[in-house]
Rosetta silent file (secondary structure, phi, psi, omega in degrees, C-alpha in Angstrom):
SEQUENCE: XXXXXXXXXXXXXXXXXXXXXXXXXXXXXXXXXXXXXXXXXXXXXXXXXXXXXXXXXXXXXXXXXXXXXXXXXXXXXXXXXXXXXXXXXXXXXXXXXXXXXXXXXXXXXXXXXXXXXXXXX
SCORE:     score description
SCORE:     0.000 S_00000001
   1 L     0.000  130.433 -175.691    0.000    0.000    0.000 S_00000001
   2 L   -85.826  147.650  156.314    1.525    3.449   -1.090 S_00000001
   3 L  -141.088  143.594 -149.512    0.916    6.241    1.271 S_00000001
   4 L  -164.115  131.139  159.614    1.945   10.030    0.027 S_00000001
   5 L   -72.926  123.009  162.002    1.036   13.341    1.910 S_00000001
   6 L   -89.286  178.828 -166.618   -0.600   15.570   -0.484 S_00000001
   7 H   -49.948  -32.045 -163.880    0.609   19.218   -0.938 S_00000001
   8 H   -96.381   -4.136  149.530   -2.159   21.035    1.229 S_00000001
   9 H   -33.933  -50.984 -173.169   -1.729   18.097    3.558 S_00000001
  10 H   -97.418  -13.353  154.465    2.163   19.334    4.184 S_00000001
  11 H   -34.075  -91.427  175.662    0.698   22.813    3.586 S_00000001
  12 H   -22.388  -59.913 -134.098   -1.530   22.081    6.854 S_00000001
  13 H   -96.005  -76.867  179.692    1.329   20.269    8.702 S_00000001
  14 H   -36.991  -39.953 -158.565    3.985   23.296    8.168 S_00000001
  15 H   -90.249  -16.656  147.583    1.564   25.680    8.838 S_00000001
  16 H   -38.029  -40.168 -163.795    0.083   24.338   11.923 S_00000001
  17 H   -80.500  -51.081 -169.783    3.917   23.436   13.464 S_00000001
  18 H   -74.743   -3.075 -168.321    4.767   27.466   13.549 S_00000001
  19 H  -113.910    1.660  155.253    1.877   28.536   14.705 S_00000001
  20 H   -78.569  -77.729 -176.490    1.639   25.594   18.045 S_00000001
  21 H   -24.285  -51.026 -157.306    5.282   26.587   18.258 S_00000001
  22 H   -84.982  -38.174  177.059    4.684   30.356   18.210 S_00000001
  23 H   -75.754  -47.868 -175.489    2.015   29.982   21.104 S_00000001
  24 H   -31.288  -56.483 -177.464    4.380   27.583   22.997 S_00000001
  25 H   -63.567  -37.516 -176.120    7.004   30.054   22.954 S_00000001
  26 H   -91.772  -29.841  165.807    5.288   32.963   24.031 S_00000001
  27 H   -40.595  -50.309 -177.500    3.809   30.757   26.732 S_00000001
  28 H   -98.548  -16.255  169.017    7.059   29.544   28.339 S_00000001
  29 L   -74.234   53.317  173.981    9.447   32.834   27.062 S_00000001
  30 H    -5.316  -27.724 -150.129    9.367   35.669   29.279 S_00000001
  31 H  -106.329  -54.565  168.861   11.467   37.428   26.924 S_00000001
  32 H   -62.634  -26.525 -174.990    8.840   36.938   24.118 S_00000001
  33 H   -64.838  -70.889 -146.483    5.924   37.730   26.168 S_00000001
  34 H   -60.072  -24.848  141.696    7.140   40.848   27.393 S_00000001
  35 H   -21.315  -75.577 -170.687    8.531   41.340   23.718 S_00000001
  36 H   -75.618  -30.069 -160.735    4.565   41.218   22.912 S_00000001
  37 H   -85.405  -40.235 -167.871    3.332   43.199   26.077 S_00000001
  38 H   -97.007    8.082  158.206    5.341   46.086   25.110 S_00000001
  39 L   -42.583    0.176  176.773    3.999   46.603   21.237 S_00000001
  40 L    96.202  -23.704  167.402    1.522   49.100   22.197 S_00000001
  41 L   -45.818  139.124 -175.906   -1.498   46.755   22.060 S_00000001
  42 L   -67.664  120.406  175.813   -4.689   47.876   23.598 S_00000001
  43 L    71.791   41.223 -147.473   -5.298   45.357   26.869 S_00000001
  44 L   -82.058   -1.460  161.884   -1.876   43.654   25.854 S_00000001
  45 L   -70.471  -41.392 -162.862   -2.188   40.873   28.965 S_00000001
  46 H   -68.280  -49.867 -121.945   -5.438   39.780   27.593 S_00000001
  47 H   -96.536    3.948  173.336   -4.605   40.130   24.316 S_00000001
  48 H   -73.304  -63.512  180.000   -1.587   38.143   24.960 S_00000001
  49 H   -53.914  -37.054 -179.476   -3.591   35.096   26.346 S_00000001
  50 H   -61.364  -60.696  178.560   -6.203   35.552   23.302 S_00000001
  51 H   -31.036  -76.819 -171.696   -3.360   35.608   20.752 S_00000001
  52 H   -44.809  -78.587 -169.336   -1.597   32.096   22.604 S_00000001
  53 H   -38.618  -48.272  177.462   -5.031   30.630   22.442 S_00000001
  54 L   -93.351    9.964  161.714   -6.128   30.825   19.024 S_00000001
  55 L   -96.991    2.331 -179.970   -2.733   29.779   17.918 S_00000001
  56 L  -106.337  -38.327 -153.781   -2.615   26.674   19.581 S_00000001
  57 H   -92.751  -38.451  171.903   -6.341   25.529   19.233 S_00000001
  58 H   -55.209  -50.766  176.169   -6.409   27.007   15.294 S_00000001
  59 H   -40.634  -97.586 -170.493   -2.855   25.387   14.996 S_00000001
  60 H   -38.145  -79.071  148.700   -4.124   21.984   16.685 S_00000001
  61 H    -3.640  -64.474  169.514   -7.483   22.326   14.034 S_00000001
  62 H   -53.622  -57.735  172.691   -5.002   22.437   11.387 S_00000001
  63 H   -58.711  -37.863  157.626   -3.350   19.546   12.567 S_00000001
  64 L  -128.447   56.313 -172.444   -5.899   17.360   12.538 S_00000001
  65 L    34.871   36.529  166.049   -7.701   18.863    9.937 S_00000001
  66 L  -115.793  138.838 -171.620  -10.609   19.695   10.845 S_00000001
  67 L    69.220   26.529  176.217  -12.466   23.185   10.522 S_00000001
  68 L   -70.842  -14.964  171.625   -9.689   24.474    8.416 S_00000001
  69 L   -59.642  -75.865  164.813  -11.593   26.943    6.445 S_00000001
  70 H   -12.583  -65.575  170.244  -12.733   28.299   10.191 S_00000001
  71 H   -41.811  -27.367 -147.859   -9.328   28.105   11.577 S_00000001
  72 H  -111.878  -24.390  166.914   -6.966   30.199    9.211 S_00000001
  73 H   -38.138  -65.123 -175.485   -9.591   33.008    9.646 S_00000001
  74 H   -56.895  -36.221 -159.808   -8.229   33.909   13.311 S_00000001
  75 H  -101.127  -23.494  152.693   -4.824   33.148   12.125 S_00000001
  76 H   -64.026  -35.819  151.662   -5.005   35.384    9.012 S_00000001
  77 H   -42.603  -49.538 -152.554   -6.141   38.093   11.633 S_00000001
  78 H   -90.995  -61.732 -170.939   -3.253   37.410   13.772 S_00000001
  79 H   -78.853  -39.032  142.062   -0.617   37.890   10.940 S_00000001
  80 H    -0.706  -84.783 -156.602   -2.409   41.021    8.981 S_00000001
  81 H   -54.093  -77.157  154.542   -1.921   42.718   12.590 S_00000001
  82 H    29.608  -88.754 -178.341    1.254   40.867   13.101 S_00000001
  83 H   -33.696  -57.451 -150.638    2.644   42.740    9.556 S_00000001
  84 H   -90.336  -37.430 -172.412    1.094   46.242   10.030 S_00000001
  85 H  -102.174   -1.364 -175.775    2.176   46.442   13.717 S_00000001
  86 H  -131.230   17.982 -156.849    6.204   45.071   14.133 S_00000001
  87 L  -148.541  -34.435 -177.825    6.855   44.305   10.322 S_00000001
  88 L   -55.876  -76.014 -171.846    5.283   48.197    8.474 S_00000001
  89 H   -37.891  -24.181  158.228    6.908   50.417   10.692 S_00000001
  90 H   -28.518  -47.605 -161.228   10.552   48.771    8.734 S_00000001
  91 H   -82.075  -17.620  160.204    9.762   50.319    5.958 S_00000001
  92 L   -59.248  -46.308 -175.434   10.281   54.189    6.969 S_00000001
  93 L   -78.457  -45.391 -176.522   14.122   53.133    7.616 S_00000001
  94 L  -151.447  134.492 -171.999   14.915   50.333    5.314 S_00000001
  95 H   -87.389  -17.879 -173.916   13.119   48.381    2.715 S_00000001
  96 H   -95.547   -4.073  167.026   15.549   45.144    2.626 S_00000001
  97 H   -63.833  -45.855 -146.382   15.362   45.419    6.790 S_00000001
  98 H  -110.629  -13.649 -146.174   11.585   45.092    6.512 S_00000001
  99 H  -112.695   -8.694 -176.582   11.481   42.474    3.494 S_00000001
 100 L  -102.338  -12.542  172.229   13.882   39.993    5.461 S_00000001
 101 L   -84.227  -14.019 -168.561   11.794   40.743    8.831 S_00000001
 102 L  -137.046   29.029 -179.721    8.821   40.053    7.352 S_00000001
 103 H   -59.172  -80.997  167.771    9.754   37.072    5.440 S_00000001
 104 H   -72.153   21.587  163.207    7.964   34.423    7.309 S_00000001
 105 H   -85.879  -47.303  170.412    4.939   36.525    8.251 S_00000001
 106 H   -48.805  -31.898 -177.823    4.532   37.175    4.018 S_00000001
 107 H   -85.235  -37.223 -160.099    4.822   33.232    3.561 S_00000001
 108 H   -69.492  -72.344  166.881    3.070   32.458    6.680 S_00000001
 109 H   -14.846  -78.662 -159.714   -0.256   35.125    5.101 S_00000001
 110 H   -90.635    7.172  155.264   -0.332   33.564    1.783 S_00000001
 111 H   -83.031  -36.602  161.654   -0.141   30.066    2.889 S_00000001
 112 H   -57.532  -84.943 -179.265   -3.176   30.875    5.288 S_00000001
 113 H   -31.427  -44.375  176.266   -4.989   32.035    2.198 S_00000001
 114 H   -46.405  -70.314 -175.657   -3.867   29.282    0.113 S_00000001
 115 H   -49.938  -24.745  172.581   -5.676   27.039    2.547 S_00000001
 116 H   -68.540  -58.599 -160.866   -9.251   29.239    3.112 S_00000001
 117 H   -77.202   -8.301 -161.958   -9.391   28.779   -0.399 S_00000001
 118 H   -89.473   -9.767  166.121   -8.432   25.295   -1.144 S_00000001
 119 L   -64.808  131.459  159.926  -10.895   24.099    2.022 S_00000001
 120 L   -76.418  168.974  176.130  -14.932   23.745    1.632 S_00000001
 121 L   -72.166    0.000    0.000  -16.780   25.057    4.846 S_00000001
């Protein structure tokens, strides 16, 4: 019996591992939390826990496929803000500063899209 991942299968799998990783990390990193606490966000404990949350259980969704149109919503939210509030601000000093900072948020974005569209509800 052959068995073979298809593309939005490793699609899923990639994009799920950074973004359970990315909650992990700001869970157990002091350094990243406070890293996130001091951006300027409005409420920035809660929005700290909210952030952690929907990246592990949208992450975890991903992972075992289910609800993925639903998931990538939250997580498309999350990088959009992501971009426009640590990754924009780049571009008044240096444009190859902001295009190498904001590499795997731009990859992360249109792989989240890829997947809303290639999912049925």
């Amino acid at each position: 019996m052959k068995t073979y991942l298809s593309a939005n299968s490793l699609i899923r799998y990639a994009v799920a591992y950074v973004f359970i990783t990315s909650a992990l990390m700001k869970l157990m990193s002091s350094e990243l939390a406070n890293h996130f606490l001091g951006l300027g966000l409005p409420y920035p404990q809660l929005m700290l826990k909210l952030v952690i949350f929907l990246e592990m259980v949208c992450g975890i969704l991903l992972l075992v496929n289910k609800s993925v149109k639903n998931a990538v919503v939250p997580l498309i939210g999350i990088m959009i803000v992501a971009l426009f509030v640590t990754k924009i601000p780049l571009l008044h000093t240096d444009f190859l500063a902001f295009a190498f900072q904001a590499r795997l948020d731009i990859v992360m974005l249109v792989l989240l899209i890829y997947l809303y569209k290639q999912y049925p509800r």
